[in-house]
C-alpha positions as CSV (number, residue, x, y, z in Angstrom):
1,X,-124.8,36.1,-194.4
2,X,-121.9,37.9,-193.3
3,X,-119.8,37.0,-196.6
4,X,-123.0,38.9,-198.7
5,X,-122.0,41.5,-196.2
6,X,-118.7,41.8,-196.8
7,X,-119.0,41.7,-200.3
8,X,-121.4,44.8,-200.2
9,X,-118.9,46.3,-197.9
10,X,-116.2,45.6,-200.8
11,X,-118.2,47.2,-203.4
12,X,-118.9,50.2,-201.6
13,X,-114.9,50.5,-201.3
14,X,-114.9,50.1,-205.5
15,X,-117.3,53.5,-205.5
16,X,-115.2,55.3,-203.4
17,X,-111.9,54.1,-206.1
18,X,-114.3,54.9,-208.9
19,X,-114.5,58.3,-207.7
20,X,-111.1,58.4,-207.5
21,X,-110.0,56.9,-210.6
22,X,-111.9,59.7,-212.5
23,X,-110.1,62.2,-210.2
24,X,-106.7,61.0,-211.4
25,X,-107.2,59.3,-214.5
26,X,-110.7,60.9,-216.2
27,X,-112.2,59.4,-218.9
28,X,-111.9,62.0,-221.5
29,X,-113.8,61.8,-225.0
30,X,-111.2,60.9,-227.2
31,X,-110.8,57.9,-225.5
32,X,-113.8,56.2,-226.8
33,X,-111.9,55.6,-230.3
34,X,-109.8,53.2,-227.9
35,X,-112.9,51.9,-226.1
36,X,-116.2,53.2,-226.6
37,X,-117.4,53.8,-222.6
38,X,-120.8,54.9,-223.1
39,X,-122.0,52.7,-225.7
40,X,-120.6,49.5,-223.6
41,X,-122.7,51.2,-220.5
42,X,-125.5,51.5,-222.7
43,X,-125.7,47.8,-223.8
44,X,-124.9,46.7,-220.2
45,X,-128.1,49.2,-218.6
46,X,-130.1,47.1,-221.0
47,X,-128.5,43.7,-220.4
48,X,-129.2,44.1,-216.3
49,X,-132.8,44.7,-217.1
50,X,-132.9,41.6,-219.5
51,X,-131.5,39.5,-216.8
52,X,-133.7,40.8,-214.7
53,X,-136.3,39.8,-216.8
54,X,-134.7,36.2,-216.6
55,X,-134.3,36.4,-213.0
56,X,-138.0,37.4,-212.2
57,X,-139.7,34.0,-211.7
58,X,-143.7,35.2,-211.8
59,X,-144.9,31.7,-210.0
60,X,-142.6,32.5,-207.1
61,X,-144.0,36.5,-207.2
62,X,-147.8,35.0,-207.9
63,X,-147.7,32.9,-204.5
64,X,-147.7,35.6,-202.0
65,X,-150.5,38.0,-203.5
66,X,-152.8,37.3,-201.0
67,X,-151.1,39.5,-198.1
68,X,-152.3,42.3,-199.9
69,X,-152.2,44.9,-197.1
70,X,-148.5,44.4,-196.1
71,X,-147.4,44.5,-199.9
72,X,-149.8,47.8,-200.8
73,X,-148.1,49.3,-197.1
74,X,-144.4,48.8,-198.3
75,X,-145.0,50.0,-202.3
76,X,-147.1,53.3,-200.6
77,X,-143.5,53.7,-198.6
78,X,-141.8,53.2,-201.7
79,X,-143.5,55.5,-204.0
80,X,-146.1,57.9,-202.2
81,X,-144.7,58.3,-198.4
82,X,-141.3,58.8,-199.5
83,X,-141.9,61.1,-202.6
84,X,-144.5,63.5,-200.3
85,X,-141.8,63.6,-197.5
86,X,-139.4,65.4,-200.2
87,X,-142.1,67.1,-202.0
88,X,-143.6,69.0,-199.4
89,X,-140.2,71.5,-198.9
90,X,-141.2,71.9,-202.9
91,X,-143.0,75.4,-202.4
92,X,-140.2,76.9,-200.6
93,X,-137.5,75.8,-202.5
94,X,-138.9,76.1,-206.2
95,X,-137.3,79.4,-207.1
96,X,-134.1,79.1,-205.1
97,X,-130.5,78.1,-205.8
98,X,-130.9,75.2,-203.7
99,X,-133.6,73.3,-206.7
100,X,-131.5,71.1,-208.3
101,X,-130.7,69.6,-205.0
102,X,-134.0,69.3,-204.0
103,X,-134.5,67.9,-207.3
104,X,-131.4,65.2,-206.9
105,X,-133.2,64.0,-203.1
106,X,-136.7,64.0,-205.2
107,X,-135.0,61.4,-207.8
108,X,-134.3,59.4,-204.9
109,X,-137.5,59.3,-203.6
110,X,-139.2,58.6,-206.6
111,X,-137.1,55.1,-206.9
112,X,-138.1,51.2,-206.4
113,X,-136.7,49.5,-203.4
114,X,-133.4,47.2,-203.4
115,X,-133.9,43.6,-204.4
116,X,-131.1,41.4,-203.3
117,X,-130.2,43.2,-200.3
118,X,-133.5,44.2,-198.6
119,X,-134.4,40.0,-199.4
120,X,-131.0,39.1,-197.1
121,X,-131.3,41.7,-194.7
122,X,-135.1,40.4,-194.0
123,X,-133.5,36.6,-193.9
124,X,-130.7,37.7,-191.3
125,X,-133.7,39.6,-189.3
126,X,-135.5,36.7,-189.4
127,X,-138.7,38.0,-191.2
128,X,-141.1,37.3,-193.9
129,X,-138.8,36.2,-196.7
130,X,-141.7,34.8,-199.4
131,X,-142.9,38.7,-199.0
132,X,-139.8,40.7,-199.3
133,X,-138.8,38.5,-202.7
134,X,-142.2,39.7,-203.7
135,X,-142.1,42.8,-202.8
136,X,-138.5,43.5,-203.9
137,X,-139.8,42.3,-207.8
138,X,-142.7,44.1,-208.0
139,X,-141.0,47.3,-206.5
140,X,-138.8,47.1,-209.4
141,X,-141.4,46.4,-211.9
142,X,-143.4,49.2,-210.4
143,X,-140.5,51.5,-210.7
144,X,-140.0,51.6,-214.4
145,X,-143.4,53.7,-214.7
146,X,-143.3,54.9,-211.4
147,X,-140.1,56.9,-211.1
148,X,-140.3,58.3,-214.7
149,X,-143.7,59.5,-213.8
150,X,-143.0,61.6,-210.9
151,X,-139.8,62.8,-212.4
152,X,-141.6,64.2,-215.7
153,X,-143.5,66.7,-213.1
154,X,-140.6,68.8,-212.8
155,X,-138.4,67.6,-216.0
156,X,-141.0,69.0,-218.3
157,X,-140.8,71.9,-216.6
158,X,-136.8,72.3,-217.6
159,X,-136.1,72.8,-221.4
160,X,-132.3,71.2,-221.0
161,X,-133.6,67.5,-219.6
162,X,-134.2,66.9,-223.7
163,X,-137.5,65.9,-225.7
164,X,-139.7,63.6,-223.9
165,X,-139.9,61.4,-226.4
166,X,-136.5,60.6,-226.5
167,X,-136.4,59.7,-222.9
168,X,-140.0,57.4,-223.6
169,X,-138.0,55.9,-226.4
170,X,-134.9,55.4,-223.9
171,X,-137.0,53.7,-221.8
172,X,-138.7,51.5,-224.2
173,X,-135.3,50.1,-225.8
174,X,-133.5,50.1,-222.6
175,X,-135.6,48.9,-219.8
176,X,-139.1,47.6,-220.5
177,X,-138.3,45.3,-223.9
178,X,-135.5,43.9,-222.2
179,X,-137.8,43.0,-219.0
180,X,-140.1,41.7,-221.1
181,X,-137.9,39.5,-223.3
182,X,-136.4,38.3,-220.2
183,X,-139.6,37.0,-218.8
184,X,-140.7,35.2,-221.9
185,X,-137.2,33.4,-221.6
186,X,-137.1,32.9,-218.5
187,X,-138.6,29.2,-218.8
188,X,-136.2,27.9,-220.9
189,X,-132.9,29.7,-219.3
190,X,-134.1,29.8,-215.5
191,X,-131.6,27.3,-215.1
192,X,-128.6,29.2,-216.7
193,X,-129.3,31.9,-214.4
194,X,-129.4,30.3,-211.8
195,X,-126.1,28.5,-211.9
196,X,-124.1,31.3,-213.2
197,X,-125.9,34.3,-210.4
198,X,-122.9,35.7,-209.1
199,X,-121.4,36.1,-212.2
200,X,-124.6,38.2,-213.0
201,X,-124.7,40.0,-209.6
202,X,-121.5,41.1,-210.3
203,X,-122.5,42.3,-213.8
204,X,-124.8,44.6,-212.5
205,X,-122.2,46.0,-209.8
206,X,-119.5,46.3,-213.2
207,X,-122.0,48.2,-215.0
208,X,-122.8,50.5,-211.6
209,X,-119.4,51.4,-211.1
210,X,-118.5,52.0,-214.7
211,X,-121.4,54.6,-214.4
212,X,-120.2,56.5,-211.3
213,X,-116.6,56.5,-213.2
214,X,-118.2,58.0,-216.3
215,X,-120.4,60.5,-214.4
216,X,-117.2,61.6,-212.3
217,X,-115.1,61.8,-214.8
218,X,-117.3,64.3,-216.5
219,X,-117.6,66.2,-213.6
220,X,-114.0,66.8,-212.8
221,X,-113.0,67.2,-216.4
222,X,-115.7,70.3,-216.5
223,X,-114.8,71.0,-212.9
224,X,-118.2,70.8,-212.1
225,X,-117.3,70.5,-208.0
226,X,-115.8,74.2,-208.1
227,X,-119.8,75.2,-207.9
228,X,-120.3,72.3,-205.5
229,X,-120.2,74.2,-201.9
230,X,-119.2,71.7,-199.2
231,X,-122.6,72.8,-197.5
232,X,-124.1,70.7,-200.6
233,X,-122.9,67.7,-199.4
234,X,-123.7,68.1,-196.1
235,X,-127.9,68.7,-196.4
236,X,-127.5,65.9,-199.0
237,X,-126.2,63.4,-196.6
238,X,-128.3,64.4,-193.9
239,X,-131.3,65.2,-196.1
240,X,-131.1,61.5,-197.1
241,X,-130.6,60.1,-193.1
242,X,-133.5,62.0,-192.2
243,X,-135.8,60.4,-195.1
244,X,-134.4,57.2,-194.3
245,X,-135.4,57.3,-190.0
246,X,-138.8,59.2,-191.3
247,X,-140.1,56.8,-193.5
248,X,-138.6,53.8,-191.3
249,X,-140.8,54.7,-188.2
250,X,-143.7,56.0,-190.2
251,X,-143.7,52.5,-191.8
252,X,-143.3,50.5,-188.4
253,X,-146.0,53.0,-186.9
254,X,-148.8,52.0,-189.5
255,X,-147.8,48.4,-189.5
256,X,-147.9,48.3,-185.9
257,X,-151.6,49.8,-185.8
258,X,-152.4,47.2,-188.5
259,X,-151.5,44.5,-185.9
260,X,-148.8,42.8,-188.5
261,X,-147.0,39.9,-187.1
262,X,-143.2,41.0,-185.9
263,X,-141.9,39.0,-188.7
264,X,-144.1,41.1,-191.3
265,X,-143.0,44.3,-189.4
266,X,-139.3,43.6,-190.4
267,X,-140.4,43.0,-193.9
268,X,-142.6,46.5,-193.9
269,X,-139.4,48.2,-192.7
270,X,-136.5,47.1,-194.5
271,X,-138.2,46.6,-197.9
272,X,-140.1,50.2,-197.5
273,X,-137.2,52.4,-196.3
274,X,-135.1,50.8,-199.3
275,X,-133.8,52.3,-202.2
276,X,-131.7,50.6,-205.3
277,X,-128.2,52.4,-206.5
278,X,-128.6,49.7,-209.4
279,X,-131.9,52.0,-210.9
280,X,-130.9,55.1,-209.7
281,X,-127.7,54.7,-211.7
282,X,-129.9,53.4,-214.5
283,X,-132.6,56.1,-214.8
284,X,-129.9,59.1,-214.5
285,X,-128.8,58.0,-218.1
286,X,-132.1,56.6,-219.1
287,X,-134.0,60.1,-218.1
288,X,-131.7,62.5,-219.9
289,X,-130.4,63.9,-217.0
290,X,-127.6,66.7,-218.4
291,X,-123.9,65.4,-218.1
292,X,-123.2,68.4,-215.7
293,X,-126.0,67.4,-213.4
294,X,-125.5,63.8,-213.0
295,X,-122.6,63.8,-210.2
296,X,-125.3,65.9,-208.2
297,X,-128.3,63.0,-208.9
298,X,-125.8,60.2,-208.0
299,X,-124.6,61.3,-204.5
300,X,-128.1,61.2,-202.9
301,X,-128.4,57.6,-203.8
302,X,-124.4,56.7,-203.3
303,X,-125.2,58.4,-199.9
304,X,-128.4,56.6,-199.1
305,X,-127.1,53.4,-200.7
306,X,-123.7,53.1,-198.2
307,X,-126.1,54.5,-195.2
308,X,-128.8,51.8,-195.5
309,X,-126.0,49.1,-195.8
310,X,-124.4,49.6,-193.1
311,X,-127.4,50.7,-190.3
312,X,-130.1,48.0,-191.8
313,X,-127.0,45.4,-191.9
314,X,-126.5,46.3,-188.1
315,X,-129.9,46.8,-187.3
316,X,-131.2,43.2,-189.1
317,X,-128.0,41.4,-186.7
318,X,-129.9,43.2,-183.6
319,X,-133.3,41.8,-184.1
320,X,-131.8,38.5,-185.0
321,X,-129.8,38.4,-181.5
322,X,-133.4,39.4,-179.8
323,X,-135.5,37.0,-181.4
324,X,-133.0,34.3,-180.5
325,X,-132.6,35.6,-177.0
326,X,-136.6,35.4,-177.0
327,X,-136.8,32.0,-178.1
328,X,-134.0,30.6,-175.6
């Protein structure tokens, strides 16, 4: 457990050199007759959600329907507790300067929980493994209507975030036919995947860091952070704690008055309060977000992402110590 640990810790050290690799070295435009950057990101967004697709084994998610309440608990922390939380500073924040970053902490709201790490972070804290697996799929399955959904409320409302269709059309090609031809394959290559799934988890992180390069890149070529105040930073990081510890407690609150188990508890929690850099990262390209917005839409969830790694890590490690302390 602590080597999955470290590796997050590593890749977390990779987004910070991504940042400043496009400080030093930017990836200009007339580059991409030497190697085309965005067109390789764009088959690699849609090769994470095909294997995915091949990952996503529906027996294994089919098993644990039956605890219904704790599963409907965590997705309404996922998509309605954490979304209200941001939405409710909406009316006094609508006409000010300050919308665009409300906007960027709203797009991290509006995404699907972590899979791999809120399923190992439930493992170390000893809790209800077969539920977070489940809950960690069908997060991300809920996600591609989900966060789209929300996110149209206020992208319609902005004449620069491009047609609609386009972005239904962006969606179609680049996330939901891939999921689906994944799962249609995934009988005859589950076993593939399965042998070769850290080379595939480290796909996905290839493909994350290659977008913050990108995104950076962009921003400091157009010198985008000149606007950026340092104030900007600082209610985005602790705009992002705050949502974190509020819909943390809210969740152990309800589940607590529910009378779940301790080990469900832990699973309401961590897969609830999670959020996944891996969609995020996905859905800024995938939504037409404009080039000189998308540094602004990333750091909420780079923020969030690094945060929740290193408190949940700590925090799983702290209940595991108790419960074996317990048991002695």
């Amino acid at each position: 457990m602590t080597t999955v640990f470290n590796k997050q810790n590593i890749f977390l050290l990779l987004l910070i050199l991504m940042v400043l690799m496009a400080k030093l070295v930017p990836f200009h435009e007339s580059y991409n007759q030497y190697f085309n950057l965005a067109g390789f990101i764009d088959w690699g967004i849609a090769g994470i959600f095909l294997l995915y697709g091949l990952k996503l084994n529906l027996k294994e998610v089919l098993k644990d329907v039956s605890n219904w309440k704790l599963h409907l608990l965590i997705q309404s922390g996922t998509f309605i507790i954490f979304p209200l939380l941001v939405l409710v500073f909406y009316p006094f924040i609508k006409h000010s300067e300050y919308y665009n970053i409300w906007l960027s902490v709203f797009f991290l709201a509006s995404l699907p929980s972590t899979v791999s790490s809120s399923v190992v972070m439930v493992s170390i804290a000893k809790g209800n493994v077969t539920s977070a697996i489940f809950n960690a799929s069908i997060s991300g399955i809920i996600g591609i209507l989900m966060t789209p959904l929300l996110m149209s409320f206020f992208l319609n409302s902005n004449s620069e975030n491009g047609d609609q269709n386009e972005i239904i059309q962006q969606l179609l090609l680049k996330v939901l036919l891939p999921i689906i031809l994944g799962v249609v394959l995934n009988p005859f290559l589950k076993k593939w995947v399965a042998k070769y799934s850290n080379i595939i988890a480290e796909f996905d992180r290839l493909i994350i860091l290659l977008i913050v390069y990108e995104s950076f890149s962009t921003a400091f070529i157009q010198n985008i952070f000149v606007s950026v105040p340092s104030v900007v930073f600082l209610i985005l990081a602790l705009s992002v704690v705050f949502l974190f510890f509020t819909v943390y407690y809210i969740l152990k609150f309800i589940s607590s008055k529910l009378k779940f188990k301790p080990k469900d508890i832990i699973t309401t929690t961590f897969c609830g309060s999670k959020k996944s850099l891996v969609h995020g990262s996905l859905f800024l390209l995938v939504l037409g977000i404009p080039d000189d917005q998308k540094v602004l839409f990333l750091l909420p969830i780079m923020i969030y992402h690094s945060f929740q790694l290193f408190y949940v890590s700590w925090l799983a490690n702290k209940i595991a110590k108790r419960s074996s302390n317990v048991e002695v």
